[in-house]
C-alpha positions, 0 to 999 in steps of 0.5 A: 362888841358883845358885853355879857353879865351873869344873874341869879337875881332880877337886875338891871342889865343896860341903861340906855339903847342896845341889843340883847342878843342871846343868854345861856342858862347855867342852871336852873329849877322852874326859873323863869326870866322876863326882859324889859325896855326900861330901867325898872320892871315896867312897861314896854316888855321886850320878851315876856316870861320865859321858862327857859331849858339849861342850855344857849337861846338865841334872842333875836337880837331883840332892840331896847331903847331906854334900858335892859332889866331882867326879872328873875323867878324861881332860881335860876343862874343865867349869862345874857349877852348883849351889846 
C-alpha cells in the first residue's frame, strides 16, 4: 500500500527498502528536489535534481535500498508518495 508525506524542507522520507512512486508539486517558486538511496544527502542518487512544474509526475516506480532522502531548494511545497 502506497504511503505519502508533504515536504517544504529537505527530510528523510524512508529509512530502508521501498519504491518511490510519483510526487505532486503544491506549489512552488524555482524549487528544486533530488532523491537519494540513503538516509543523508549522499551517494547513490536515485533522480538527480529536478525543476519540477506544479502538477502530478510519475517517478517510475524508482527502487531504494538503504533509505529515501529528499533535498529540497529554493521553495517549493511537494507530496511524494511511496511504499
Amino acid at each position: 500500500m502506497a504511503k505519502y508525506v508533504n515536504l517544504t524542507a529537505s527530510a528523510l522520507v524512508k529509512t530502508g527498502s521501498g519504491v518511490l512512486k510519483s510526487m505532486y508539486v503544491n506549489s512552488t517558486s524555482a524549487g528544486t528536489i533530488k532523491f537519494w538511496d540513503k538516509t543523508t544527502a549522499a551517494t547513490p542518487v536515485i533522480n538527480n535534481t529536478i525543476t519540477p512544474a506544479i502538477g502530478f509526475h510519475d517517478l517510475g516506480d524508482a527502487n531504494f535500498t538503504t533509505g529515501l532522502y529528499a533535498t529540497i531548494g529554493g521553495t517549493l511545497d511537494v507530496t511524494l508518495h511511496y511504499e
